[in-house]
DOVOPA-120453 format. One line per 2 residues: number of its first residue (from 0); their letters; for each residue x, z, y negated of C-alpha. Coordinates in steps of 0.5 Angstrom, whole numbers, plus 500, padded with zeros to 3 digits. Layout:
N
NUM> a> X Z Y | ...
END
This chain:
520
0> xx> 717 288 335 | 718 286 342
2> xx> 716 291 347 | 718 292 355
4> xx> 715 297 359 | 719 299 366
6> xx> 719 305 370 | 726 307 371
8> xx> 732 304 365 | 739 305 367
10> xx> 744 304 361 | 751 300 364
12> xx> 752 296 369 | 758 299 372
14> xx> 759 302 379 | 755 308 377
16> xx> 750 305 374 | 749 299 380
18> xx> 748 305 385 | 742 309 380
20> xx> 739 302 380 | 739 300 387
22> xx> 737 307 389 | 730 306 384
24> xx> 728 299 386 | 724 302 392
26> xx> 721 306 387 | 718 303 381
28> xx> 720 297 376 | 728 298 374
30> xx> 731 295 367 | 739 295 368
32> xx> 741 294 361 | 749 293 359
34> xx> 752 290 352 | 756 285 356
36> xx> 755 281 363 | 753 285 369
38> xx> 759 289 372 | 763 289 366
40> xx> 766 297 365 | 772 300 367
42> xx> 770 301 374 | 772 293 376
44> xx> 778 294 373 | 780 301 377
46> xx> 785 299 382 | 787 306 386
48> xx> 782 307 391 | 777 312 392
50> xx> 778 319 395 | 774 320 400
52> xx> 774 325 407 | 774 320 412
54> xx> 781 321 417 | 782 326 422
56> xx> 787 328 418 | 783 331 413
58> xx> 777 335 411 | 773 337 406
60> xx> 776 343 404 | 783 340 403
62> xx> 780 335 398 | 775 341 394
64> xx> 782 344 393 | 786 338 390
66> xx> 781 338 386 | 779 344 384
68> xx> 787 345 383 | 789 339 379
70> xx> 782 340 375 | 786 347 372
72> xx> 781 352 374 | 775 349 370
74> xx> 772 345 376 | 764 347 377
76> xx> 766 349 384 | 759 347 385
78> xx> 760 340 383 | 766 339 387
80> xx> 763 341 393 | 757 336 393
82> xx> 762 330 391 | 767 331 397
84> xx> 762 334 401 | 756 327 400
86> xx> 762 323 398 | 763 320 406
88> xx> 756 318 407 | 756 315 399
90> xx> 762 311 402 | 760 309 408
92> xx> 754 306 405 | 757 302 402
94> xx> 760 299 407 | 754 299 411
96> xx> 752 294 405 | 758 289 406
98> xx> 764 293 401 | 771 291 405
100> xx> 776 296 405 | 782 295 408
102> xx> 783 297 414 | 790 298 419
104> xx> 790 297 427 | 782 298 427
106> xx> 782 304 422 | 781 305 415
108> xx> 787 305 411 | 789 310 407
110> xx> 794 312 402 | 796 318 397
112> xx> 796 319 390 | 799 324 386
114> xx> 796 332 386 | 792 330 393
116> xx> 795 334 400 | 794 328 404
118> xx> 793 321 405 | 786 319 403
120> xx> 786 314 399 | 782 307 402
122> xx> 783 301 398 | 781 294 398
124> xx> 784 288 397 | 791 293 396
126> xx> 789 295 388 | 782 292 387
128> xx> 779 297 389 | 773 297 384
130> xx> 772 290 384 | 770 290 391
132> xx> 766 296 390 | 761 293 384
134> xx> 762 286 388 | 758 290 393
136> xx> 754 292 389 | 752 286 384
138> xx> 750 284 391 | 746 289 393
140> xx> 741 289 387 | 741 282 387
142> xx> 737 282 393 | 731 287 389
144> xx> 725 284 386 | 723 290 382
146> xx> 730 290 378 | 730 287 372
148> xx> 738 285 369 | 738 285 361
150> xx> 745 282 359 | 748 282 352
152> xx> 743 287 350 | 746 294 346
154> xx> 742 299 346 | 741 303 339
156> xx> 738 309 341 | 734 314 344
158> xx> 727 315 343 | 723 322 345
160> xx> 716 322 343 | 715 331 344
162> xx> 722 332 346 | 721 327 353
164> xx> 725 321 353 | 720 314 352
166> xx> 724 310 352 | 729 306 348
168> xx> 730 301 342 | 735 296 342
170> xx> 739 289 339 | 739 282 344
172> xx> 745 280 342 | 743 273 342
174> xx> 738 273 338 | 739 279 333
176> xx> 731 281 335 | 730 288 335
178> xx> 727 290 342 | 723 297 344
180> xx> 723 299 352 | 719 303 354
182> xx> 721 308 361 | 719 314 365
184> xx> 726 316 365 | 733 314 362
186> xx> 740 314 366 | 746 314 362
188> xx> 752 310 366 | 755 307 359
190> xx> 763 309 361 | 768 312 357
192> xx> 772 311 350 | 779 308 352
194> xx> 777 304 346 | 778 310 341
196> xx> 785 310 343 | 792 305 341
198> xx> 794 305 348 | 788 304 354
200> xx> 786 302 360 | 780 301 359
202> xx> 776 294 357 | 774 293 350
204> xx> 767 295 352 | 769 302 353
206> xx> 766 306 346 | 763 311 348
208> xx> 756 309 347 | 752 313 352
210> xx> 755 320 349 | 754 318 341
212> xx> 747 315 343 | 746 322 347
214> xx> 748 327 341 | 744 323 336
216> xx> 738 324 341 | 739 332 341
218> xx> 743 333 348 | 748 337 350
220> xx> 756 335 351 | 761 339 353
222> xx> 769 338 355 | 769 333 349
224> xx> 777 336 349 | 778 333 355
226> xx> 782 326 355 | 786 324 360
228> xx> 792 319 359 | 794 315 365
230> xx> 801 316 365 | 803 309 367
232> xx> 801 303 362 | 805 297 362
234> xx> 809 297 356 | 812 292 353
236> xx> 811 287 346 | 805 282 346
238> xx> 802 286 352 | 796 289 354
240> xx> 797 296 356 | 796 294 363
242> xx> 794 300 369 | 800 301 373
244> xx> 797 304 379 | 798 312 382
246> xx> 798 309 388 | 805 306 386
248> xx> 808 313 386 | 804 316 392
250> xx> 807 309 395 | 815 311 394
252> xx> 816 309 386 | 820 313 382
254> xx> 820 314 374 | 826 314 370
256> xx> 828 315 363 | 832 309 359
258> xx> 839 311 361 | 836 311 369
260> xx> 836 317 371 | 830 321 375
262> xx> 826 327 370 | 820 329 373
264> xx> 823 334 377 | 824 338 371
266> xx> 817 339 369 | 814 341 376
268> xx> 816 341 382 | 812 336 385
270> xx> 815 330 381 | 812 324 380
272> xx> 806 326 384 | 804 333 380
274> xx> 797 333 377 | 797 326 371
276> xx> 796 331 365 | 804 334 368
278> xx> 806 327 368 | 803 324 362
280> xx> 806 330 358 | 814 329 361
282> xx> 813 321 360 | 811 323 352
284> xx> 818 329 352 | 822 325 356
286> xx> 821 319 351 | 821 324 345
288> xx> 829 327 348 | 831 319 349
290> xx> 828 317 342 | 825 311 347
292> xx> 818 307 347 | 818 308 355
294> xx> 821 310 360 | 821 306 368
296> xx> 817 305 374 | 822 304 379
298> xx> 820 300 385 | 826 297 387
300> xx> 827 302 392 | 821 300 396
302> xx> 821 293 401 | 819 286 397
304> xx> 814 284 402 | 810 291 402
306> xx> 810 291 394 | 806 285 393
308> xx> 802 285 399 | 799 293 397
310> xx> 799 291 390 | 798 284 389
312> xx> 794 284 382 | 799 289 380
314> xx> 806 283 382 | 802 277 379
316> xx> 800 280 374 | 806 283 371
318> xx> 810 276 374 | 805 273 368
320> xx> 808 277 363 | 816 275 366
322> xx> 816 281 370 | 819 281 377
324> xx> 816 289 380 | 820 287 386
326> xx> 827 286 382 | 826 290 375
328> xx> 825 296 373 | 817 296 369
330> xx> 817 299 362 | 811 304 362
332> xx> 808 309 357 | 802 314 358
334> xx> 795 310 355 | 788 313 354
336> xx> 786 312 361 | 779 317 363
338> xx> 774 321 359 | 773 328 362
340> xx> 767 331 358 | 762 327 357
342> xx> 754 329 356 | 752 336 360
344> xx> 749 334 366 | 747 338 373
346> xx> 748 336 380 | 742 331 379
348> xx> 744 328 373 | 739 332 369
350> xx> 741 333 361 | 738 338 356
352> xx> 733 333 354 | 726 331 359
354> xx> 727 325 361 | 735 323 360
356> xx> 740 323 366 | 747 321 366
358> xx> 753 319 371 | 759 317 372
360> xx> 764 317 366 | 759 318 360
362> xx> 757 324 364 | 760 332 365
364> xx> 758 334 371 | 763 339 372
366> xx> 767 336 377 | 774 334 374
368> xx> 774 340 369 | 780 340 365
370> xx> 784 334 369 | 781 329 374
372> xx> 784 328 380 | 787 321 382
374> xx> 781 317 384 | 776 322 384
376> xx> 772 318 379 | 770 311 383
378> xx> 766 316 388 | 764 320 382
380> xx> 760 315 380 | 757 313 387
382> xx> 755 320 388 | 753 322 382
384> xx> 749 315 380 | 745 316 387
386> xx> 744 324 385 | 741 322 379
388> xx> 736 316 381 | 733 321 386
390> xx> 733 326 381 | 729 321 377
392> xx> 723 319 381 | 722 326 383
394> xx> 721 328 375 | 718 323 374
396> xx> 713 321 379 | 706 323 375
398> xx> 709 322 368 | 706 315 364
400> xx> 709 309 360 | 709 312 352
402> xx> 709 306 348 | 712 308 340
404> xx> 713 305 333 | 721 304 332
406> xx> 723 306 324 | 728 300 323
408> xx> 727 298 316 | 735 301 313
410> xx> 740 297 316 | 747 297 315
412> xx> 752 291 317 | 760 292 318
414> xx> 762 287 322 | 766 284 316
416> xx> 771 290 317 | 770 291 325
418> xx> 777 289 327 | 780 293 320
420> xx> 776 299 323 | 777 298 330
422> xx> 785 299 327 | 783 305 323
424> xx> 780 309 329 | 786 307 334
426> xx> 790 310 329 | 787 316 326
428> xx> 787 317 335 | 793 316 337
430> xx> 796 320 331 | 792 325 332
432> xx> 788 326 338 | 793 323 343
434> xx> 797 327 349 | 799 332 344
436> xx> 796 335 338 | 796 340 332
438> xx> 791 344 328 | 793 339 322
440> xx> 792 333 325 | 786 334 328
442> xx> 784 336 322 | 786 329 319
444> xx> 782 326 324 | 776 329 323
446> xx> 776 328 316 | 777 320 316
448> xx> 770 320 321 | 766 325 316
450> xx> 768 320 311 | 765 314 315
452> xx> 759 318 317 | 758 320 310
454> xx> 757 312 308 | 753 311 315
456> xx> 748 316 312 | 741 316 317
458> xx> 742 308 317 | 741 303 323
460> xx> 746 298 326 | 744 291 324
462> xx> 747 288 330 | 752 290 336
464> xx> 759 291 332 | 756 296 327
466> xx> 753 299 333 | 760 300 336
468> xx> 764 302 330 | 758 307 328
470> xx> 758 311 336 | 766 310 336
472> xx> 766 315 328 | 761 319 332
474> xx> 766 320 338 | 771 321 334
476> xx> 769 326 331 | 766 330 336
478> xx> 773 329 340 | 777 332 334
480> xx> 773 338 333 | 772 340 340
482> xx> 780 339 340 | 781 344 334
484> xx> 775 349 336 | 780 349 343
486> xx> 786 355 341 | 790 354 347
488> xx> 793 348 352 | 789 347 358
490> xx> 790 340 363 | 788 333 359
492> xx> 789 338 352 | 795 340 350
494> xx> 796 344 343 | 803 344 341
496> xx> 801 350 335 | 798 353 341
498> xx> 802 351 348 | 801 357 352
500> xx> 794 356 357 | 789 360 355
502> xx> 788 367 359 | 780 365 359
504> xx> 776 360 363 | 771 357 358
506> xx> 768 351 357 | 766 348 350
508> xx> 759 345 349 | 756 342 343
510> xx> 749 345 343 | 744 345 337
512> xx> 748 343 332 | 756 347 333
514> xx> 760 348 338 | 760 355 342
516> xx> 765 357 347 | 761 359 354
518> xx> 765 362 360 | 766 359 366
END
């Protein structure tokens, strides 16, 4: 078997990801392996901004209380108060490295979105927001002659030589060769599980790989209850469940149901702008009361030339799709948008087992709790991506290179049934584990991935389809049954044969071998 040897592997290539890379590359030989090319993850796609500390008017104090507020009272405080306390010194790193944030009269421009008190949304090229933070850095790890990029490249598993991580054994896609990579120290930044849903925002590589590879690994997970639906997705026939912006409503649009009257006022006092989990809820009752498919995004109401210019992906985009965003009213529905829970990690990226760290979506630092606040993941990721890489080269400092057998002579081959399984996923997960749940349901979902997993057995992945469909059967079911083991509605998590919000703050964590209630 091919074998490489690195001192730092980071999985995933997304802001995250790219931020952990550029902080190791002065420290030892770095790996920066994704399944797809460079920067492909969600993080190019997010559109909003980043909510960071940066205007007169604002202080650190405001965004931890927005935070710990739309979280729905299980936000480590801890977390929260390191996010937007080294969020602005991250920011303004990346700026220093070349990122181009828009900017009015010689200052940062900064705009509201949903739940925040105040404007403090930077933004670049109006809502491309992420694509110009990866830009940045793909440019910046490119000029590093200690990091090396594997592309197309699908990590199987973890592999632990006495409890401490040693590397890992993957699938070049190209080739179809098995390959081992030895490391000091592994960084999970693989994104999310969009793709687990009917409906989401999230690219086809969003399968929640970093968190099955993590669990079969032994690691500890926690907030897996926790999805959040975007409340606005594009929503018409032969479309992509395109990503509407938050920052579309904190600009002025306004949302209203077939028969074009304004609703959300009847769910929470902040309207459009309450918490997305609010929002998402009221969109999903209102179309329910309606008997509709959607309800509209109005932005007639705002000026022509000012929509397009701060939203000119968005215009473009919905102008491919015969939409004039300027004239009409959008159809929209809530879509599987941003994975709250995640591997268990501390304030350094750290998991439970020696060796492995995680940031970004793949990881739960306590830091969006039950409901993540608008445009808190993007500085998630730079933040904790950099927290993680310091962590890591202080671990490992005096540890050596492992170099290990990989057992890999049972295979299994589903690439034949890999959209039909796809399918069968989305579905059981929209049904069952969507915006609104039930005991009955979730049930229903657990027993279709118990039997997918019971004909997987203890086989490996002959190629990267398998992979993904095997990890998507393994989130799946560890979502559902964080779901069910959750008797009461908080954030993200609804329960309709269990609506009232539970009187205790606890977090549910999977730990050696169940899932346990810990108090908060």
């Amino acid at each position: 078997m091919k074998t490489y040897a690195f001192d730092f592997i980071v999985l995933g290539s997304g802001v995250a990801g790219l931020r952990a890379a550029a902080e190791l590359a002065d420290y030892g030989q770095t790996a920066i392996i994704t399944k797809a090319a460079i920067g492909e993850s969600s993080s190019e796609y997010a559109q909003g901004g980043v909510a960071v500390v940066m205007s007169d008017d604002d202080d650190i104090y405001l965004h931890y209380e927005d935070t710990i507020k739309a979280g729905d009272g299980l936000c480590d405080k801890n977390a929260v108060f390191t996010l937007v306390d080294e969020g602005p010194r991250y920011i303004n790193e990346l700026i220093a490295q070349g990122a181009n944030f828009d900017m009015h009269e010689g200052t940062l421009d900064f705009t509201r979105e949903a739940a925040h008190s105040v404007n403090r949304i930077i933004h670049a090229k109006g809502d491309a927001t992420g694509h110009e933070i990866v830009r940045s850095l793909k440019n910046s790890v490119s000029k590093k002659e200690s990091i090396k990029r594997f592309e197309n490249v699908f990590a199987v598993d973890i592999i632990q030589e006495n409890g401490i991580v040693s590397g890992i054994f993957v699938i070049e896609e190209s080739s179809q060769e098995k390959v081992f990579f030895s490391a000091k120290a592994v960084i999970l930044t693989t994104g999310g599980a969009g793709q687990m849903f009917k409906r989401t925002t999230n690219p086809p590589v969003a399968t929640g790989d970093g968190i099955a590879i993590s669990f079969r690994a032994g690691a500890c997970q926690k907030d897996l209850e926790f999805y959040q639906f975007h409340p606005t997705a594009l929503t018409m026939k032969n479309t992509p469940a395109f990503l509407l912006s938050e920052s579309m409503r904190g600009e002025g649009g306004v949302l209203k149901n077939i028969h074009g009257k304004r609703f959300c006022h009847n769910y929470h006092k902040l309207g459009e702008l309450a918490p997305r989990d609010v929002v998402s809820r009221a969109i999903f009752s209102e179309m329910q009361k309606t008997d509709s498919e959607f309800v509209y995004l109005d932005l007639t109401g705002l000026e022509k030339d000012f929509v397009k210019n701060r939203f000119p992906k968005i215009y473009n985009t919905c102008l491919d799709f015969g939409l004039d965003i300027t004239k009409e009213y959008i159809p929209v529905s809530p879509a599987a948008h941003y994975y709250m829970g995640g591997v268990e990690t501390d304030l350094w990226g750290r998991t439970s087992i020696e060796g492995l760290y995680a940031a970004g979506e793949t990881a739960c630092t306590g830091v969006h709790g039950a409901n993540r606040l608008a445009s808190n993941s993007l500085l998630e990721g730079v933040v904790f991506g950099g927290r993680s890489a310091k962590a890591a080269i202080v671990d490992s400092k005096h540890k050596t290179l492992q170099k290990n057998n990989v057992d890999y002579k049972d295979e299994i081959d589903l690439s034949d049934k890999y959209e039909v399984y796809l399918q069968e996923i989305q579905e059981t997960m929209w049904e069952n584990v969507g915006v609104v749940r039930n005991f009955d349901g979730l049930a229903k979902a657990v027993s279709y991935f118990n039997e997918k997993l019971e004909m997987i057995s203890d086989k490996k992945p002959a190629n990267q389809k398998t992979g993904e469909r095997i990890n998507m059967f393994y989130v799946g079911k560890l979502m559902a049954l964080a779901a069910a083991s959750r008797e009461g509605s908080r954030g993200a998590h609804f329960r309709e044969d269990f609506p009232e919000k539970s009187k205790e703050d606890f977090h549910i964590i999977f730990k050696d071998g169940k899932f346990s209630p810990i108090n908060r």
